[in-house]
N, C-alpha and C positions, 0 to 999 in steps of 0.2 A: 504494500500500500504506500506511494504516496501521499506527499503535503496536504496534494489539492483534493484528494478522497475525503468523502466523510467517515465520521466515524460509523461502522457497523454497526445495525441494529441490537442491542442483544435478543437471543434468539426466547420464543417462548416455549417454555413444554407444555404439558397436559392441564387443562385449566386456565391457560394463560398464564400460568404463572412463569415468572422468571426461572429458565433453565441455569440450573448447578454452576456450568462451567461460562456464564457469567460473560462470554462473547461468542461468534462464530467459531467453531473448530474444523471442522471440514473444507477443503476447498472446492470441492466437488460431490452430485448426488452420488458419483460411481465411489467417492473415497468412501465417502459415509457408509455406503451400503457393506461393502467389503469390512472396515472397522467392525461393524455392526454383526456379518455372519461370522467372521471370524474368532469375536470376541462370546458369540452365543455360541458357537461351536466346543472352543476350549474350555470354557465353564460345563458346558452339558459332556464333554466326556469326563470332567472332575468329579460332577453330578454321578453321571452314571458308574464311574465306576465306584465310590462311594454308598451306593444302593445295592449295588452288585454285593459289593464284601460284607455290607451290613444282613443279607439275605444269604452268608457262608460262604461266600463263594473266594477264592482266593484273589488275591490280590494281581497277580499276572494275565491271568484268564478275565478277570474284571476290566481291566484297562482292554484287551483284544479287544472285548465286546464292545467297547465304550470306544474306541478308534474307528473302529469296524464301522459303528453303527453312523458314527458322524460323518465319514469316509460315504456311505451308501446312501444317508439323507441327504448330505450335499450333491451324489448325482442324480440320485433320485429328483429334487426338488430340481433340479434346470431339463430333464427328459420329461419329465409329467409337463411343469408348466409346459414348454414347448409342444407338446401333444395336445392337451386340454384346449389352449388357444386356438389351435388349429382348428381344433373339436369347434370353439365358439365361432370362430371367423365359418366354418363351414358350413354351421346352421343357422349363421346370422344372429347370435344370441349378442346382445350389446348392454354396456351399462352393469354387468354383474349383480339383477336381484341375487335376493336371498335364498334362495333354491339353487342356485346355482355354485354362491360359495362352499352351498352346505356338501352340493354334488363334488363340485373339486377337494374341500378338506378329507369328506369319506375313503374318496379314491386316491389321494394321498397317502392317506392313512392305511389304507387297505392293502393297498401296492406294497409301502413301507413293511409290515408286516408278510407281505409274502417272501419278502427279499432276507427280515431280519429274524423270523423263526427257526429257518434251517441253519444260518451262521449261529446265533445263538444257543440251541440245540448241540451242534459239534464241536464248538469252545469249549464250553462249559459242559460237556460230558453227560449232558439231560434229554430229557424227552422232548417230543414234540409239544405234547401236553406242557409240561413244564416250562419250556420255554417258549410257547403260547402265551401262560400264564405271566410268566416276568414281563414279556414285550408288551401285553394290555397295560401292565402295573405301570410300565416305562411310559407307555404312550400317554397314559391319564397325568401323570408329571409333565411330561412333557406341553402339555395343552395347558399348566397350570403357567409352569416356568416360562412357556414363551411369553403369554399375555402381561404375566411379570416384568418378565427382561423387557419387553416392549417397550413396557411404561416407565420402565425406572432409565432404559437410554435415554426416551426423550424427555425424561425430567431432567435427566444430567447434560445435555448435549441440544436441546428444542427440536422439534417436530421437524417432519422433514423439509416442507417448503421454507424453514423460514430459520432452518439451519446451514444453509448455502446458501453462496452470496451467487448471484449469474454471473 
């Protein structure tokens, strides 16, 4: 920034209120978003494998799972959305009612789960059943923790449009 710039906004988070970090941090949507998975990524495999060893499961085997899974949800989440959009572009579905998020989070979810039962399963030395059972318990966290991390980024960092500068 130059002399003749003004000074940036400070950004708002949720509520309007004044976000944490008190100015602009990002210089771009692509940096924020990257900060953003990267930083939900390595916490949820801290998460995870923290769960994992709390439910006996050893500590080595727990972190696989919890690489594993983050490793899979990360490509998972860019083949679905690109699939899904296509799906919308191809039936003309515009705007994203609520049927429709609910369609894409299930079949996210669902996908996820077909991908992380069998890896889960032959880590950790369990059944299908069993490792069924962990991946619901993981996914129900997971729906908790993300809507969390959401709101506490942009309580620390402000909401997207008005966390980058154009």
């Amino acid at each position: 920034m130059n002399r003749t710039d003004p000074a940036p906004a400070v950004p708002r988070g949720p509520g309007g209120r004044r976000a944490l970090a008190g100015r602009p941090v990002f210089r771009s949507s692509l940096q924020r978003r990257v900060v953003y998975a990267v930083v939900f990524e390595l916490l949820a495999i801290a998460f995870t494998t923290g769960i994992l060893a709390a439910l006996g499961n050893s500590g080595g085997p727990s972190l696989v799972v919890a690489v594993v899974s983050s490793a899979v949800a990360l490509v998972w989440n860019i083949v679905y959305n690109g699939l899904f959009e296509s799906l919308e572009r191809r039936f003309g579905i515009e705007g994203r009612p609520w049927w429709v998020r609910v369609v894409h989070a299930v079949g996210f979810e669902g996908g996820l789960l077909l991908f992380l039962v069998p890896a889960v399963a032959l880590v950790l030395g369990v059944g299908l059943r069993e490792a069924l059972l962990i991946e619901a318990g993981l996914l129900v966290f997971f729906l908790v923790y993300a809507a969390v991390y959401a709101y506490m980024f942009d309580a620390v960092f402000g909401l997207p449009s008005q966390s980058v500068r154009a």
